[in-house]
C-alpha positions as CSV (number, residue, x, y, z in Angstrom):
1,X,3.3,-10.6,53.4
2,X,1.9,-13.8,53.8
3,X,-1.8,-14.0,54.9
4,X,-1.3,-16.3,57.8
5,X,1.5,-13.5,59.0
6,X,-0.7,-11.3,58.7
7,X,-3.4,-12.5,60.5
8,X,-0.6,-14.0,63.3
9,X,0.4,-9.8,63.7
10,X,-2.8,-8.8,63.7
11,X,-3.2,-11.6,66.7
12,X,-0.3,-10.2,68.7
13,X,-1.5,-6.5,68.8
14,X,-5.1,-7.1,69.5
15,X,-5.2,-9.9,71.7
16,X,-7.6,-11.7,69.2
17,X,-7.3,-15.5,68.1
18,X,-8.3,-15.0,64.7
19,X,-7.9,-18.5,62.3
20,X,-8.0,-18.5,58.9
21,X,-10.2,-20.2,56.9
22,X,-9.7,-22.3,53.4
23,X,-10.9,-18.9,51.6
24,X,-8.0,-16.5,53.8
25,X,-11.1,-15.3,55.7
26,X,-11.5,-14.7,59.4
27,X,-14.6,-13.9,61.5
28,X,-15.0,-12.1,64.9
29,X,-18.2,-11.0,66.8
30,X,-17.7,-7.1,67.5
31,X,-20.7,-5.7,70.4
32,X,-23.0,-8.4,69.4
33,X,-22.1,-8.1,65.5
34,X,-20.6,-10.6,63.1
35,X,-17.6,-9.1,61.4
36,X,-15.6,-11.2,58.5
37,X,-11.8,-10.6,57.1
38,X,-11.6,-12.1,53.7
39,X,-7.9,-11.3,52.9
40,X,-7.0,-11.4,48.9
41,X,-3.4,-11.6,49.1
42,X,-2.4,-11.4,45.3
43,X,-4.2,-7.9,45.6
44,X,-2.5,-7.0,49.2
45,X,-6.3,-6.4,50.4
46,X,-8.8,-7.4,52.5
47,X,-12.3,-7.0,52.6
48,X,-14.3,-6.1,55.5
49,X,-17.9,-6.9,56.5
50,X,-19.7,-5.4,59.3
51,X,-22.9,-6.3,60.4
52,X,-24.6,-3.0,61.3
53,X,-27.9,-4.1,62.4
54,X,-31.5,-5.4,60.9
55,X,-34.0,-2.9,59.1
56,X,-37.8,-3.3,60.5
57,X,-40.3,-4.0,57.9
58,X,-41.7,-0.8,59.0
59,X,-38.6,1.2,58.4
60,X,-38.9,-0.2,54.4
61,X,-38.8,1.5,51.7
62,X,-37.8,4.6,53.1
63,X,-34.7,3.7,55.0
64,X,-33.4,2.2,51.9
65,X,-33.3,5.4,50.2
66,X,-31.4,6.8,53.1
67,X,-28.5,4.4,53.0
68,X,-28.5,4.6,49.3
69,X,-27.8,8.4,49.9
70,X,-25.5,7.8,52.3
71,X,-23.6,5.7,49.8
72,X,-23.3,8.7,47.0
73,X,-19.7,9.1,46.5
74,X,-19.2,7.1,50.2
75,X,-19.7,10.9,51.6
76,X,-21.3,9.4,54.6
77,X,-19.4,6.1,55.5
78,X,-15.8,7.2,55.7
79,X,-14.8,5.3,52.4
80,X,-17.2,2.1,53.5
81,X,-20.4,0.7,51.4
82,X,-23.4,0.0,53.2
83,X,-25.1,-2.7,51.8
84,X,-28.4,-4.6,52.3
85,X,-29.3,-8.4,52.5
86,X,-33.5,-8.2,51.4
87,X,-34.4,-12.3,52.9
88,X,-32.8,-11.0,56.3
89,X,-33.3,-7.8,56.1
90,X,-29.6,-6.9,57.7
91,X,-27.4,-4.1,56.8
92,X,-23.7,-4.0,56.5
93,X,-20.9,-1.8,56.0
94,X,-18.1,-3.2,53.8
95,X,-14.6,-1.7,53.3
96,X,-11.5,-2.7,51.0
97,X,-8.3,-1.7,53.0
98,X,-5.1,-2.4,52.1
99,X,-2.7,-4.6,54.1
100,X,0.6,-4.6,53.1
101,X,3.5,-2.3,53.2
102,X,5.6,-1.2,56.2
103,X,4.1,-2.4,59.6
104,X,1.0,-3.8,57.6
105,X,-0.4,-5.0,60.6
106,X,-0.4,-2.0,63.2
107,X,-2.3,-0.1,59.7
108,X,-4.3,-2.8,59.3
109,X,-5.5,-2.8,62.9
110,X,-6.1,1.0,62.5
111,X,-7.9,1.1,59.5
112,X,-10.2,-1.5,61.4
113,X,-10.7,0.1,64.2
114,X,-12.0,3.4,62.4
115,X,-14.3,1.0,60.5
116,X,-15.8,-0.3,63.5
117,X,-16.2,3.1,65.3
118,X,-18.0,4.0,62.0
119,X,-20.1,0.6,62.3
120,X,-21.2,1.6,65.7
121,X,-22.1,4.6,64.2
122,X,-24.5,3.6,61.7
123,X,-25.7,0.9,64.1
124,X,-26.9,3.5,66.3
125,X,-28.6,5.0,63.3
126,X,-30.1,1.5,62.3
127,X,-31.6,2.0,65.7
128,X,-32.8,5.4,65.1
129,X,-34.3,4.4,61.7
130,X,-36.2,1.5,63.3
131,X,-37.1,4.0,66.4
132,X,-39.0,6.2,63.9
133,X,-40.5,3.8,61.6
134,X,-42.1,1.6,64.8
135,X,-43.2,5.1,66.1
136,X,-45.0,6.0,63.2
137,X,-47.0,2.7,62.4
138,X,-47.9,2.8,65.9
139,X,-49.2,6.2,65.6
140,X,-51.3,5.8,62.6
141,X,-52.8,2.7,64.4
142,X,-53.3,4.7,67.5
143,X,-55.4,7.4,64.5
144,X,-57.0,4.0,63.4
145,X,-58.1,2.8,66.9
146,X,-59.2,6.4,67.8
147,X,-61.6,7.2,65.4
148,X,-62.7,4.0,64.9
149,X,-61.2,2.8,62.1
150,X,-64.9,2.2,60.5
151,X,-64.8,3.8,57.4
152,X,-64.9,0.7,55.7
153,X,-61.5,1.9,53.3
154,X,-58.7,-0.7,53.6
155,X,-55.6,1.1,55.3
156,X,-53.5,1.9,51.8
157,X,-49.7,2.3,52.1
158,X,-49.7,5.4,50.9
159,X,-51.1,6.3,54.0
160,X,-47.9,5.8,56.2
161,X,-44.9,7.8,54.8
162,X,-42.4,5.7,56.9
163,X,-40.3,9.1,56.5
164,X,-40.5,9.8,53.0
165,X,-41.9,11.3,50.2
166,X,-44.6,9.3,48.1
């Protein structure tokens, strides 16, 4: 099936007004978060990218080691690959789904909508991540302010464990 059918399908069931670009791609803003289509049509794939949400400084490194594990073997992204952009410091989940074949548009639109429920997913985890990072700087400065923070050491990173062994 040609791309533009594809896309003209997908259109039809969910209501969207999707264009493709020069490159076959298509993009979409799902609750608040850029998602892009880039359909490969001599492969009878497409590759999706979800924007999951932005890592805090204060969440680094140990978050990173987190979505890494989450990665192993894609055991905890239902088949997708979280990824992470370091100069923006966003996280996305990517998945390579299939779209051809019998009524290649009603199981592309499914295979999507499981990839964004598990998008939503790990956003909310993002936002747990974050959560616990921000909690913890704060609470060693809290320590710092407390006791006076005079001991004339320089705060070493080593010090906050952001969640993870050093």
């Amino acid at each position: 099936m040609q791309t533009d059918e594809l896309i003209a399908q997908i259109n039809e069931i969910t209501g969207l007004a999707l264009a493709p670009d020069s490159d076959s791609a298509v993009a979409f803003t799902y609750q608040n978060r850029n998602v892009l289509l880039r359909f490969v049509e001599e492969q009878g794939v497409c590759l999706v990218f979800t924007e999951i949400g932005r890592l805090e400084p204060a969440a680094l490194p140990g978050a990173l080691v987190d979505l890494m594990e989450a990665n192993h073997l894609l055991s905890d992204t239902q088949g997708g690959a979280l990824s992470f952009q370091r100069q923006s410091g966003m996280v996305s989940l990517n998945f390579l789904m299939p779209c051809e074949g019998p009524n290649a548009a009603d199981a592309f639109v499914s295979r999507l909508n499981r990839a964004l429920t598990v998008s939503d997913e790990w956003a909310q985890r993002i936002r747990e991540i974050n959560a616990k990072a921000i909690e913890s700087v704060e609470s060693t400065i809290r320590d710092l302010q407390e006791h006076g923070g005079t001991t004339g050491e320089p705060l070493s990173f080593e010090s906050m464990s952001f969640g993870m062994t050093l």
